[in-house]
C-alpha distance (Angstrom), angle and dihedral (degrees) to the residues before:
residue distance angle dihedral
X1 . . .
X2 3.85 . .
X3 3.50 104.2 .
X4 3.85 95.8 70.9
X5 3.95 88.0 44.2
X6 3.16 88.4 54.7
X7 3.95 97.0 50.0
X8 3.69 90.5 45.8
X9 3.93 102.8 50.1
X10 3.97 121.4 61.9
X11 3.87 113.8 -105.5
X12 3.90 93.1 -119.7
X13 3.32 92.4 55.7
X14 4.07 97.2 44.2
X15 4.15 71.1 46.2
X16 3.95 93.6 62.4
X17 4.13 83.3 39.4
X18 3.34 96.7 60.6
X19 4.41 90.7 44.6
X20 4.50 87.3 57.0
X21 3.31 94.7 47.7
X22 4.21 124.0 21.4
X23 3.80 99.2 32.3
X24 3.85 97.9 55.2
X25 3.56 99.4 95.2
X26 4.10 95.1 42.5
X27 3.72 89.0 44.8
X28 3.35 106.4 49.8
X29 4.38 93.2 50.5
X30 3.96 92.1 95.0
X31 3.80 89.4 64.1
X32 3.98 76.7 73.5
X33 3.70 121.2 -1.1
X34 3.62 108.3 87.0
X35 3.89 92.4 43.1
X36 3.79 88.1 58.3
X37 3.73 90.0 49.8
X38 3.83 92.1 64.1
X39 3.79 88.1 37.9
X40 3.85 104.8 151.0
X41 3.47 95.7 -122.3
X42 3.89 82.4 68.3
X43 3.22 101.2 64.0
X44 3.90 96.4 -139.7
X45 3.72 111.8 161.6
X46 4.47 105.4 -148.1
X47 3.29 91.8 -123.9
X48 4.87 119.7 146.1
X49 4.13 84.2 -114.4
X50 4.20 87.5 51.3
X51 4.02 96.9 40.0
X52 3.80 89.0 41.3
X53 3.89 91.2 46.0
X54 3.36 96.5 44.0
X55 3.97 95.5 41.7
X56 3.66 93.0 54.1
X57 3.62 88.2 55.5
X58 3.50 100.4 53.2
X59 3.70 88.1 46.4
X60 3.98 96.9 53.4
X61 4.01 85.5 33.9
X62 4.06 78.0 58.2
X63 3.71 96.1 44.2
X64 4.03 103.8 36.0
X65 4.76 86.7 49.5
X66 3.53 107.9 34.5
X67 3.87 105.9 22.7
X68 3.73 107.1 34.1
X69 4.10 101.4 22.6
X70 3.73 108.0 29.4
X71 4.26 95.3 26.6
X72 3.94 106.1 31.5
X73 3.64 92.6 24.8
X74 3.57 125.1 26.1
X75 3.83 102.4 33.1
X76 3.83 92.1 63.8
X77 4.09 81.3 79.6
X78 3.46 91.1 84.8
X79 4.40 120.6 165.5
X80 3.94 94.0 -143.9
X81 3.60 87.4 -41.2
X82 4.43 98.2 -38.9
X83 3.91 119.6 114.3
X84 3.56 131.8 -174.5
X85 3.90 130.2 107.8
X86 3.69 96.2 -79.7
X87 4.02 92.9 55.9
X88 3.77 90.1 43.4
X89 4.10 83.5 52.6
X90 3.82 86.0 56.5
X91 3.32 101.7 45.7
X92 3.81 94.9 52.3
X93 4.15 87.0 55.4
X94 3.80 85.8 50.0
X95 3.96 86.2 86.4
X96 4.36 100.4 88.4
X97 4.03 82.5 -163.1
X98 4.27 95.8 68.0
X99 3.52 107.3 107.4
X100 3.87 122.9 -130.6
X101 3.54 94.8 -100.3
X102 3.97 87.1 63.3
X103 3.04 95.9 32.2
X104 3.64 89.7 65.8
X105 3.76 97.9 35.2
X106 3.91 85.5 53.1
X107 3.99 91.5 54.6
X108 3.54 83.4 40.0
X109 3.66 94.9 61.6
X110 3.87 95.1 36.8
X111 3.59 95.4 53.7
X112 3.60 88.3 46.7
X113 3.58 91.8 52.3
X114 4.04 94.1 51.1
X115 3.74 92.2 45.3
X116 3.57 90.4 56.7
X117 4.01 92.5 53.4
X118 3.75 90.2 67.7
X119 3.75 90.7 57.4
X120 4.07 79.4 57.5
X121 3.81 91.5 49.7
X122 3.87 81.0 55.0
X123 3.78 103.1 51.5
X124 3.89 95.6 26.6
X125 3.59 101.8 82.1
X126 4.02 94.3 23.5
X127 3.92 89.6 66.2
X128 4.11 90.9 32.0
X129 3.51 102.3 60.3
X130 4.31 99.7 22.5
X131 4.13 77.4 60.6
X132 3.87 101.1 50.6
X133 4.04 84.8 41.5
X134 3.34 90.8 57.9
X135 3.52 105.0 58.8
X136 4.01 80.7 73.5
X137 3.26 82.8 87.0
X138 3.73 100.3 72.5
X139 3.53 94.2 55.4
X140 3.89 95.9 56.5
X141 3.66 129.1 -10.3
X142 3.49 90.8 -143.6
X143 3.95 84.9 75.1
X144 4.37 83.5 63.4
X145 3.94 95.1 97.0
X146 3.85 97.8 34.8
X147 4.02 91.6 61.8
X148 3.85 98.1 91.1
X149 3.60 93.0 48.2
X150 3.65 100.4 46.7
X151 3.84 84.4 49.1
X152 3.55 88.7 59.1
X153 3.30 98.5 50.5
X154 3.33 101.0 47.4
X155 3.91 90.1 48.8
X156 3.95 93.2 48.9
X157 3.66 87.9 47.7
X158 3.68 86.8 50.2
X159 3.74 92.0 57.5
X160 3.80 99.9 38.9
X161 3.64 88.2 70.2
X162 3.78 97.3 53.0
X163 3.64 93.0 94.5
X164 3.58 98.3 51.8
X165 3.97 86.4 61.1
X166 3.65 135.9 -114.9
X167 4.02 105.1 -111.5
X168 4.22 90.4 93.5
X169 3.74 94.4 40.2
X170 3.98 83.5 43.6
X171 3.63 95.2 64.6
X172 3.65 89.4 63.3
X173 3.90 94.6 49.3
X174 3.85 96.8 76.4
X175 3.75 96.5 52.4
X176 3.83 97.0 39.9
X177 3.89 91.1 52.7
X178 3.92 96.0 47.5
X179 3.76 84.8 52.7
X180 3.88 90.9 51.4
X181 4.01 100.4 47.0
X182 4.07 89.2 42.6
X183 4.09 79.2 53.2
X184 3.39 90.4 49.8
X185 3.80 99.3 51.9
X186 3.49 95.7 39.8
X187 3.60 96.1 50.7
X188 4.06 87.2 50.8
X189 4.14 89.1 43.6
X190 3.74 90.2 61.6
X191 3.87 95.8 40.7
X192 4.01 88.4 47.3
X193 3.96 86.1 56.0
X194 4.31 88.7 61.0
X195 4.07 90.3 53.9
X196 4.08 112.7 9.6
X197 3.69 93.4 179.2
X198 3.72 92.9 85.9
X199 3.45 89.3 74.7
X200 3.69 86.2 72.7
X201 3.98 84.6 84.8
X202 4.23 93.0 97.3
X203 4.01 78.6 73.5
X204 4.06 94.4 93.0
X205 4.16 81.8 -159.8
X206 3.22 96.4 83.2
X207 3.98 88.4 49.6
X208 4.14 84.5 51.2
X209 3.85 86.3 50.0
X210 3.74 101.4 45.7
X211 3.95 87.8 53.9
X212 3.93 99.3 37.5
X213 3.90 87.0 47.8
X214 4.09 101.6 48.0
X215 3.69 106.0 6.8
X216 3.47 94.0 166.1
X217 3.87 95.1 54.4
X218 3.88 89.5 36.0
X219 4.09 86.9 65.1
X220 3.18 107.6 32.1
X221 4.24 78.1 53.4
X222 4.10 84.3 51.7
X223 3.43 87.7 72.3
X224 4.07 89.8 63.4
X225 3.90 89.0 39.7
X226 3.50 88.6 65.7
X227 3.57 98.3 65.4
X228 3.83 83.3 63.8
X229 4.11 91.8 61.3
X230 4.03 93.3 46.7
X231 3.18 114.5 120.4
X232 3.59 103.4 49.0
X233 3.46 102.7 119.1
X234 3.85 91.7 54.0
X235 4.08 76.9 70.5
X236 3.50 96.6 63.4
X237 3.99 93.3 30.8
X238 3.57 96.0 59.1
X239 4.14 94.3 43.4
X240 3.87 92.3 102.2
X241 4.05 89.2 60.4
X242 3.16 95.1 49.7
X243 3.54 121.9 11.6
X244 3.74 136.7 -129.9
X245 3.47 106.8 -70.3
X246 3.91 107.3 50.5
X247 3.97 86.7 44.6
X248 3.86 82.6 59.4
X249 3.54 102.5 34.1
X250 4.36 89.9 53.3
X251 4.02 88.5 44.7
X252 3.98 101.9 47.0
X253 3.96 81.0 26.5
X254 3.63 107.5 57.2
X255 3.47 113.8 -32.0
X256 4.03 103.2 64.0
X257 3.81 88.5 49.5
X258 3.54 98.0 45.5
X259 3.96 89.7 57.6
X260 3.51 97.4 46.0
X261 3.61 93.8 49.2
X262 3.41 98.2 47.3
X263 3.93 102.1 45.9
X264 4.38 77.1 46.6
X265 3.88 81.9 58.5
X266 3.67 91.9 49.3
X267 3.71 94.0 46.8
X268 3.61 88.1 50.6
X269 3.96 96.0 47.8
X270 3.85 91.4 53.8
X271 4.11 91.1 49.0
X272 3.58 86.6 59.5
X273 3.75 104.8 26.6
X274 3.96 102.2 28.1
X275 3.78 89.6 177.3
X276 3.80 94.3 63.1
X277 4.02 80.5 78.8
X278 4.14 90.4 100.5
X279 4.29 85.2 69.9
X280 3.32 112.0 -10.9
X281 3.68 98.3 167.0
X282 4.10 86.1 64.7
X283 3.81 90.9 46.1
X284 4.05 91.2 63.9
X285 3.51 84.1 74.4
X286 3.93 131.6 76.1
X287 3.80 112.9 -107.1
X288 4.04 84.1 -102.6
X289 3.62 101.5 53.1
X290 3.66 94.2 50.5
X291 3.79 95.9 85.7
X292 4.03 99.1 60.4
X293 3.96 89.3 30.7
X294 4.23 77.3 66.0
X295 3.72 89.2 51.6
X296 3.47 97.7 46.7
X297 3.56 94.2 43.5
X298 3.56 93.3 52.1
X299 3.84 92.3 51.6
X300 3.54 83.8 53.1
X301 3.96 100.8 52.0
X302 4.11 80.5 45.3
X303 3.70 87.0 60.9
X304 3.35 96.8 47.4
X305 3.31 97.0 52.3
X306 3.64 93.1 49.0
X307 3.73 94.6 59.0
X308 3.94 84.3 52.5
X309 3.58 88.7 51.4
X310 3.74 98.4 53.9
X311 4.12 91.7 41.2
X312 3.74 83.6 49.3
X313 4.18 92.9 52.3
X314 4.70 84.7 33.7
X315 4.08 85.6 55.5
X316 3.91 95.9 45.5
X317 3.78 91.1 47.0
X318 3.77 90.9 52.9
X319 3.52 82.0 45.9
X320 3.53 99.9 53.9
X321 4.23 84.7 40.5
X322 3.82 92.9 57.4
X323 3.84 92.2 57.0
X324 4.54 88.4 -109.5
X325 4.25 91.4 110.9
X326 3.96 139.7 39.1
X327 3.27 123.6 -100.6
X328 4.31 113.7 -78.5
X329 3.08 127.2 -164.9
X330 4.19 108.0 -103.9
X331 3.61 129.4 -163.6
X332 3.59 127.9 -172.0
X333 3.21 125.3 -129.7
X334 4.01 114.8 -177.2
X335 3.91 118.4 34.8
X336 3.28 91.6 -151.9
X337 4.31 109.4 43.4
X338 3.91 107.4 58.4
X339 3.91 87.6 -158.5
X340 4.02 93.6 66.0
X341 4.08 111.1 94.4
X342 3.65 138.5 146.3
X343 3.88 118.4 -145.9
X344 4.21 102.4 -167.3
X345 3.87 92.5 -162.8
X346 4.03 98.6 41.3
X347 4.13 75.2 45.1
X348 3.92 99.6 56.3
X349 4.01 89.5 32.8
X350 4.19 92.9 53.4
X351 4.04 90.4 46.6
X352 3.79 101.4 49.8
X353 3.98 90.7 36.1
X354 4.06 84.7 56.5
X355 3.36 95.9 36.5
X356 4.04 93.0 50.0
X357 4.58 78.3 45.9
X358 3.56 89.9 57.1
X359 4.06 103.2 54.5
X360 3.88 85.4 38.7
X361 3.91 91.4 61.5
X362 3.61 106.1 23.4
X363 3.90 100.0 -166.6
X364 3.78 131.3 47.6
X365 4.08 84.6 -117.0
X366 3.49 98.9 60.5
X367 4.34 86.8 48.3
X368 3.42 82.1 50.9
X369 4.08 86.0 79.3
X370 3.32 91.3 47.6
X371 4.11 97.7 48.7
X372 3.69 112.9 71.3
X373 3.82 108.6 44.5
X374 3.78 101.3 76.4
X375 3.87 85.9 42.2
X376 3.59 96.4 56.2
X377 4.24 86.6 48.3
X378 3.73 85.8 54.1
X379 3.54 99.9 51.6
X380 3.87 93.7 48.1
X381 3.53 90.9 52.3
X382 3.93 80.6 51.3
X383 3.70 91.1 61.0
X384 3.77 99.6 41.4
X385 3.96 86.8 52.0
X386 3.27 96.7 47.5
X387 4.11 99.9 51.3
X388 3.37 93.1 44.3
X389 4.20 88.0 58.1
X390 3.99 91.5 44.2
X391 3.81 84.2 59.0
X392 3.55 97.0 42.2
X393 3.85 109.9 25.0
X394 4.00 102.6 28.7
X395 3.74 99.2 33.7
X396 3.75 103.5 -116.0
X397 3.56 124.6 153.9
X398 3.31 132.4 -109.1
X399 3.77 102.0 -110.7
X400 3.78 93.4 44.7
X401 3.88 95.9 52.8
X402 3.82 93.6 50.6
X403 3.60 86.5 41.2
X404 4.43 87.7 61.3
X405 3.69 90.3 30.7
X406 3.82 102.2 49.1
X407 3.54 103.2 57.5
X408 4.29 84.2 46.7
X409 3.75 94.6 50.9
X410 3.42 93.9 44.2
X411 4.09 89.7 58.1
X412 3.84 84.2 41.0
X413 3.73 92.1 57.0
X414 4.01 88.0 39.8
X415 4.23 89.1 67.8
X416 3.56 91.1 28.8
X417 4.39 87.4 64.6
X418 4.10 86.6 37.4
X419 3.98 91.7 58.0
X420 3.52 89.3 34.5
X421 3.49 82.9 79.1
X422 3.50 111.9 58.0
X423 4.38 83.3 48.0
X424 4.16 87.0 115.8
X425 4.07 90.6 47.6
X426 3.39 88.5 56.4
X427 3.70 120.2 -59.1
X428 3.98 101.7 109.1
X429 4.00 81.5 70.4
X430 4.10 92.7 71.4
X431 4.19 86.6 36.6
X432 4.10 90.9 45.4
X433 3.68 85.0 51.9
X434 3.91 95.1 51.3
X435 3.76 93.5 37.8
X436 4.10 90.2 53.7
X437 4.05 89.7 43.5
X438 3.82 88.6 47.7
X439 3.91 91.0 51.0
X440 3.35 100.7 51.1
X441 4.04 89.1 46.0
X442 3.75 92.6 57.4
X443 3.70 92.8 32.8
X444 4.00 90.1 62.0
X445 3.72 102.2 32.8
X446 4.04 80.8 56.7
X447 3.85 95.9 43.7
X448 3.70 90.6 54.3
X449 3.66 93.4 47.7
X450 3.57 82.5 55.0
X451 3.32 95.5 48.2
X452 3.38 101.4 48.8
X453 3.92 90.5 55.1
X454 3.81 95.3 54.1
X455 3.85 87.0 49.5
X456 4.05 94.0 49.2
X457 3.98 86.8 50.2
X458 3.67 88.2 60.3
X459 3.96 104.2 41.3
X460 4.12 124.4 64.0
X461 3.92 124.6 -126.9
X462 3.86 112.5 -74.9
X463 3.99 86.7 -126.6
X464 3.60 91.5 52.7
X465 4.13 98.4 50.9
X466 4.24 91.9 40.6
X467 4.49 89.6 57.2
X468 3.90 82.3 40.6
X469 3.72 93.6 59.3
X470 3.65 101.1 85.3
X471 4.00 117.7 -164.7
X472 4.05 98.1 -88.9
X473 3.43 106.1 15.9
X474 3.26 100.3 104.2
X475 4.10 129.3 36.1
X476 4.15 109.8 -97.5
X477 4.12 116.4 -149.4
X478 3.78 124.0 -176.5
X479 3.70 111.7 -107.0
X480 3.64 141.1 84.1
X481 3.76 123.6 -94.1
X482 3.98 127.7 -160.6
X483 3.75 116.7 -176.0
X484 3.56 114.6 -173.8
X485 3.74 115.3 -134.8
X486 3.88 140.3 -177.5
X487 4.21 89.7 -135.5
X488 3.81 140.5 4.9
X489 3.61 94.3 -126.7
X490 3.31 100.9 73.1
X491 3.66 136.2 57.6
X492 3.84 110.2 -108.9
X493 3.97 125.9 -115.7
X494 3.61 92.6 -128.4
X495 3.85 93.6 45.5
X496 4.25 89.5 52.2
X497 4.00 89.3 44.3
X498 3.68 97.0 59.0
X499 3.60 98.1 39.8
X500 4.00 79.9 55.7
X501 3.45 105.7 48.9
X502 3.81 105.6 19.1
X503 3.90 95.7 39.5
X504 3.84 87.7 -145.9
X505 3.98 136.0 118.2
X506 3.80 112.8 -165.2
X507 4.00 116.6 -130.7
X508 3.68 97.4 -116.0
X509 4.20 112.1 34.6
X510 4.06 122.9 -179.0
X511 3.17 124.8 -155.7
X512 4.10 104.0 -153.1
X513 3.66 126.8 -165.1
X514 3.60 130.0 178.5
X515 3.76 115.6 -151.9
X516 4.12 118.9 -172.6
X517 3.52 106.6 -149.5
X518 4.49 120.7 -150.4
X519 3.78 85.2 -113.9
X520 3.91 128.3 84.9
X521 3.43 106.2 -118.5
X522 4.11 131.6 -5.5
X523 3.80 128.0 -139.9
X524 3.83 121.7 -94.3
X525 4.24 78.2 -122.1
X526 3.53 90.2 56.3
X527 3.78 97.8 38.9
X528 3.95 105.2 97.3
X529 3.79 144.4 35.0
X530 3.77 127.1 -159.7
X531 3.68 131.7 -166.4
X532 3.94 125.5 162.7
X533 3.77 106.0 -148.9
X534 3.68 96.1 -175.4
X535 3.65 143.7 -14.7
X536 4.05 93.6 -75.1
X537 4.24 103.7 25.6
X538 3.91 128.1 60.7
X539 3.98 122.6 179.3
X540 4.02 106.0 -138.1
X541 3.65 107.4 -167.4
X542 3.84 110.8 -162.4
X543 4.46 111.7 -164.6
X544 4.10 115.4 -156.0
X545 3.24 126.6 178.6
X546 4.28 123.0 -127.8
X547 3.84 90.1 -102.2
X548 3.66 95.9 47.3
X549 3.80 128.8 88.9
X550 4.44 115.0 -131.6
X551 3.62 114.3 -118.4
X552 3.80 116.6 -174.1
X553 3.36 96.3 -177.5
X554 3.52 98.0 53.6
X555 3.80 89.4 39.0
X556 3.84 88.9 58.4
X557 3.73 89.7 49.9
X558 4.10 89.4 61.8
X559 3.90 95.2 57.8
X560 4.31 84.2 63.4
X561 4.21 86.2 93.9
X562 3.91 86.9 42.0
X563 3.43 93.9 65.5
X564 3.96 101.4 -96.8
X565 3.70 121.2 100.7
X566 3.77 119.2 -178.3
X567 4.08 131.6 -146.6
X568 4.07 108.5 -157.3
X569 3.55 85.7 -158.5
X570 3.95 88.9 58.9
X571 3.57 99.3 38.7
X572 3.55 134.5 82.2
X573 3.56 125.9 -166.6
X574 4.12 113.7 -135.5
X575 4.20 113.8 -147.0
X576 3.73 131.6 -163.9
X577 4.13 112.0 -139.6
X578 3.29 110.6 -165.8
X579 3.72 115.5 -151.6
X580 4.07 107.2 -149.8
X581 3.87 124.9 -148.5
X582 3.83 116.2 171.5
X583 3.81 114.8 -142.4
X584 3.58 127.5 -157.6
X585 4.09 102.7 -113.6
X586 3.64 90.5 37.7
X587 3.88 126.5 148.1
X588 4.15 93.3 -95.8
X589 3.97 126.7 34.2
X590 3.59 116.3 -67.0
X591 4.08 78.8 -113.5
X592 3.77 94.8 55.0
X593 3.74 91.9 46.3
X594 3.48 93.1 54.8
X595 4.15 89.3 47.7
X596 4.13 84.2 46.7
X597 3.98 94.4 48.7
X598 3.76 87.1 45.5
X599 3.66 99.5 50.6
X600 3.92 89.0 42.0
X601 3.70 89.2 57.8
X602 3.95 100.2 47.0
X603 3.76 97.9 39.5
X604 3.81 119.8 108.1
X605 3.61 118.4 -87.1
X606 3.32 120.3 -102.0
X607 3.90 97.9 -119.0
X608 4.39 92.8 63.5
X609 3.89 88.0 39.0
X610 3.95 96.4 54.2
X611 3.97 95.5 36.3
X612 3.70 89.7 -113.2
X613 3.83 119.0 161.4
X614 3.77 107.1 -106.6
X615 4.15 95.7 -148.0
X616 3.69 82.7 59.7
X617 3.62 105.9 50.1
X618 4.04 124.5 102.7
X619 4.09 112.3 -168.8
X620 3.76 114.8 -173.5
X621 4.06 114.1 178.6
X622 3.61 137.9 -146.7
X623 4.01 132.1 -166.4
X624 3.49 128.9 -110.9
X625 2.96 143.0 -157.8
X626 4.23 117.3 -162.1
């Protein structure tokens, strides 16, 4: 899907792409990063070996993440050009020679990894937009008790607009976000110019220094450092959009040296003006230029958070694809970029959990505790993903992938203690998030493997019923019937229910399987299977990939050169309903059943999910018992 994109739009502008929508979360951190790093509660004395120290290593903290492991390393694990944790997961089950036990610790991890992103999607735009807000306060103090509200507002307002889409807004992105990193570097340009020693920091001894000197300050500091690196999964994430090259060509181009300049330019402020430590981002600025740095700043955050918001609704859809979530409902919003969806309940549930994040925390400084842990988690998982495909997938060996991966992990485990640390202030939020996502992934893959078990025990083999049907034994009607079914072994449900209660076999009868492939889109060439089993029942085998969104109707349209053309207003679509009862020795915790039976009962139907017109639709339901 991106290739052609790619092909067909300019690099510069795939360049100014890439700036709106991966580099929010990166580029708005100096709003708050280096403030948190001289947090009192760190006892960090602003002293030129401290700034130096602690510039140098944000700057090789910048270089060692995002430029060598997420950009030189990680992002050659492409999916057929899509990134992300969730086609990294697939491409390390690629290898058929993993054994079970990996197999299972790699989903494991994977999952793990994605659940943890929606505790991001959480914090992301809490902290993004409370800390642009807040800089309202150095205009006028009066602005102190109006900070929450406006931070509501603009958030709610942020999340109204979801469902109208994000490909008109998007437009804007692009421009907006070249104008805030060329702020950025030109506010740290003129602040280098009052104190040019800071740019000293590309010397990684004074990084070696700082931690040799104070090691206990330097980590417990790691954990604000961090905020500085966060982000760097939106990299990878957002690869399939874009591609490789304008992601690189924005970060080495712009981006990178926009950062580094402007935390320089902070480091430089608070050697000169150590009280400008309260928000010295703001202080960069004259008194005059404060107001519409604010508003740009805030537009910034707002970006940010929207490109959270849409990886948070692209990672449940894969989710849902993959067989790890119930069916949402999913809207689309562009009819031209695959990528763009609105989920209404993941909506509603991300604005109130924010919302609810916001009054618990009150200032961007205290979310600061909570923002880091379930980053640091992520970007681990990253790592471990990513070795284990350069083994298996690129060929390396064994030696030379724990050789790159090592040193990374290592680092990765480094922030992972240093945010470990603030976990009472606030961090177990961002890790109860993942943990609860992660749950109710492996609760309903494993339901519906259960499930599908206790269903198969009380069906016969497909081969078995169609040589059973002798001509005459059962009533024939004109008409075409599809019955959707999990697997073409098997006789389905809704298939055996008719035939019971209606006494009736329709003239035509398909057979219709829906297979999610671990790729992110298929080929229109690659899209269908047919197979005529007998005079009266096909098996049409439709293949999606985990980006892609099933259509039957459209599916049913393909099978026209086949051989098989299709009348909605003479066919009726056949539905199993399954009735769920927990029971106490089940296959799952009583708990997890009950989670299972109550995300079975409030997941979309079937019908809206798969496109399928309602007038047409016949559901006939069965109990069972897990």
């Amino acid at each position: 899907m991106s290739q052609p994109h790619s092909q067909q739009t300019p690099i510069h502008m795939l360049t100014l792409g890439a700036l709106g929508i991966v580099f929010g979360d990166i580029g708005t951190s100096p709003l708050y990063a280096l403030k948190e790093c001289f947090h009192a509660s760190h006892g960090l004395a602003i002293t030129h070996a401290n700034i130096l120290g602690l510039l140098s290593v944000i700057f090789w903290s910048i270089t060692l993440i995002v430029s060598i492991k997420y950009i030189a390393f990680i992002m050659r694990a492409d999916n057929n050009g899509e990134g992300g944790i969730m086609a990294l997961l697939a491409l390390s089950l690629r290898n058929q020679n993993i054994s079970p036990w990996q197999r299972i610790t790699l989903v494991s991890i994977g999952l793990f990894g994605a659940a943890l992103f929606f505790g991001d999607g959480i914090i992301t735009p809490a902290i993004s937009v409370l800390s642009a807000v807040e800089g309202l306060k150095l205009i006028t103090p009066v602005f102190d008790p109006y900070v929450i509200p406006i931070t509501i507002g603009v958030l709610v307002s942020l999340f109204v607009i979801q469902r109208h889409g994000t490909s008109s807004v998007g437009k804007l992105f692009g421009p907006v976000m070249l104008l805030w990193f060329s702020a950025l570097g030109i506010l740290g340009v003129i602040n280098i110019a009052q104190y040019p020693a800071v740019l000293h920091l590309i010397n990684p001894f004074w990084a070696v220094q700082f931690i040799v000197n104070q090691p206990t300050v330097a980590f417990i500091t790691l954990g604000a450092v961090v905020l500085t690196v966060t982000g760097g999964e939106a990299l990878y994430a957002d690869m399939g959009h874009f591609g490789r090259k304008p992601i690189r060509y924005a970060w080495f181009g712009l981006v990178c040296p926009a950062l580094i300049l402007n935390y320089c330019g902070q480091g430089a402020l608070l050697l000169t003006h150590p009280e400008a430590v309260e928000s010295p981002f703001y202080q960069l600025a004259p008194s005059w230029l404060i107001a519409p740095l604010i508003i740009l700043a805030t537009l910034a955050t707002v970006i940010a958070s929207q490109a959270v918001i849409s990886g948070v609704f692209s990672i449940a859809r894969q989710a849902m694809q993959l067989g790890y979530l119930p069916r949402f409902e999913v809207l689309h919003t562009s009819a031209k970029e695959i990528g763009q969806i609105y989920i209404p309940a993941l909506n509603w549930l991300l604005l109130g959990s924010i919302i609810v994040l916001v009054l618990m925390f009150k200032s961007s400084s205290n979310l600061a505790a909570a923002y880091g842990i379930a980053v640091t988690m992520t970007m681990i998982c990253d790592t471990i993903l990513a070795a284990f495909v350069a083994v298996t997938i690129w060929g390396w060996s064994k030696k030379l992938a724990l050789l790159v991966a090592l040193p990374l992990l290592c680092l990765d485990f480094a922030f992972f203690g240093a945010t470990s640390l603030k976990f009472l202030q606030g961090g177990w939020f961002p890790v109860l998030i993942g943990i609860s996502a992660f749950t109710v992934m492996m609760t309903w893959k494993r339901g519906r493997e259960i499930l599908f078990a206790k269903l198969n025990k009380e069906t016969m083999p497909l081969n078995l019923f169609v040589n059973s049907i002798g001509a005459g034994s059962i009533q024939t009607i004109e008409g075409t019937a599809v019955f959707m079914t999990g697997s073409h072994q098997s006789v389905p449900h809704a298939l055996l229910h008719n035939i019971k209660h209606n006494k009736i076999l329709h003239s035509r009868n398909m057979l219709l399987t829906l297979h999610t492939q671990d790729i992110p889109t298929v080929t229109k060439q690659d899209r269908l299977k047919i197979e005529q089993i007998s005079p009266n029942f096909w098996l049409i085998t439709g293949y999606y990939g985990f980006k892609e969104q099933p259509d039957v109707p459209e599916l049913l349209a393909l099978c026209e050169p086949h051989g098989l053309s299709f009348d909605m207003m003479d066919t009726s679509f056949f539905l199993s309903r399954e009735r769920l009862i927990p029971r106490v020795e089940g296959g799952m915790a009583p708990w997890r059943e009950l989670l299972f039976v109550a995300m079975s009962r409030n997941s979309a139907s079937a019908t809206d999910f798969f496109q399928i017109p309602t007038n047409r639709v016949v559901e006939l339901g069965t109990q069972i018992e897990l």
